[in-house]
C-alpha positions in Angstrom: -67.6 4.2 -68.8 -65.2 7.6 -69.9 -62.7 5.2 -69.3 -63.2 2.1 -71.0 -63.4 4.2 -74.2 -60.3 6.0 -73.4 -58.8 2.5 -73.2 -60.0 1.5 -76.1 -58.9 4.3 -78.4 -55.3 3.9 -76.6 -55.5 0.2 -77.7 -56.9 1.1 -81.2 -54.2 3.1 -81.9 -51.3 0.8 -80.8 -52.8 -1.6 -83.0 -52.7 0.4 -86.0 -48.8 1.7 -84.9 -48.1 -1.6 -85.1 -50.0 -2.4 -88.3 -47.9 0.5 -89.9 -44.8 -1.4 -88.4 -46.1 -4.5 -90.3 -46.3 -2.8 -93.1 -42.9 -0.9 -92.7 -41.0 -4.1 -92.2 -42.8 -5.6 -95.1 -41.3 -2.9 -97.6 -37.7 -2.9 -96.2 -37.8 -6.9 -96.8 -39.2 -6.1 -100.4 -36.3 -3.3 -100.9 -33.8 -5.1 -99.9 -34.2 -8.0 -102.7 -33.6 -4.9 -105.1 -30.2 -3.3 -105.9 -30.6 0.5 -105.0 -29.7 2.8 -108.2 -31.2 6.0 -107.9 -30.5 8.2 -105.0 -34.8 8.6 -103.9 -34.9 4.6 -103.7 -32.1 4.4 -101.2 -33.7 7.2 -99.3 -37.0 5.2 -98.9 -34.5 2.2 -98.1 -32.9 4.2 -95.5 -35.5 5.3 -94.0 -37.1 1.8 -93.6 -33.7 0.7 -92.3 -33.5 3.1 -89.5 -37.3 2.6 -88.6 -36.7 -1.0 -88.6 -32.9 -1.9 -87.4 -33.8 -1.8 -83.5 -36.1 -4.7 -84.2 -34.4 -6.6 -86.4 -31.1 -6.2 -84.2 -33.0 -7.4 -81.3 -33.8 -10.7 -83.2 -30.2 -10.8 -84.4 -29.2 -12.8 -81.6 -31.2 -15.7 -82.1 -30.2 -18.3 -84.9 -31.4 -16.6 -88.0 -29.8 -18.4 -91.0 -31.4 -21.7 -92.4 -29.1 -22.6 -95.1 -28.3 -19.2 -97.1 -31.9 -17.7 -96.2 -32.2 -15.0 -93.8 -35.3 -15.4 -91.2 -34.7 -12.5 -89.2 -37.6 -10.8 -90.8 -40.1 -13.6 -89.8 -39.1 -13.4 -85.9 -40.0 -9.6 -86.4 -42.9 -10.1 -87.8 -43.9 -12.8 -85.0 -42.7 -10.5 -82.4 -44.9 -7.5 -83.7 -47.9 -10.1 -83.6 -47.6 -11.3 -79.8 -46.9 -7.4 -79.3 -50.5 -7.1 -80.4 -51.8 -10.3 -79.3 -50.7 -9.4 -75.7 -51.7 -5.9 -75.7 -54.6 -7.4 -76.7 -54.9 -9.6 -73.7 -54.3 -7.1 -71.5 -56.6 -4.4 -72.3 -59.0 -6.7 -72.1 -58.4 -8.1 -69.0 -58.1 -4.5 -67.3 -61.7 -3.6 -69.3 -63.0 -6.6 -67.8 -61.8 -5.8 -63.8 -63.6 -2.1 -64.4 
């Protein structure tokens, strides 16, 4: 029983990492529609970028312009949410087996 609840905290807590992530990518897409002036702005910005340029290089490959638009964000975001969907899945599939 120990362990079901030690399962579920793990779980919990990916969850919320990648709620953060959400959240993360969110703000650099809302950033980057602004043009960065002051020096604390493009720190945040930077920051943001760095968390979020792994994911959003990984989606790079696919086709990500429709028209002038940029739709890389959106495969982020979908990826993050099967991320969580399968986690998901899985801990509750092993729970289950206990």
């Amino acid at each position: 029983m120990a362990l079901i609840g030690i399962i579920a905290m793990f779980v919990f807590f990916l969850q919320r990492l990648l709620d953060v992530l959400l959240f993360v990518v969110f703000a650099r897409v809302i950033f980057s529609w602004f043009p960065m002036h002051n020096i604390q702005q493009s720190r945040i910005y930077s920051f943001l970028h760095d968390v979020t340029e792994p994911m959003f290089q990984l989606v790079q490959k696919l086709p990500h312009r429709f028209g002038m638009m940029d739709i890389s964000a959106i495969y982020v975001f979908v990826l993050i949410d099967v991320v969580r969907w399968v986690l998901s899945v899985v801990a509750a599939s092993f729970i289950s087996s206990l």
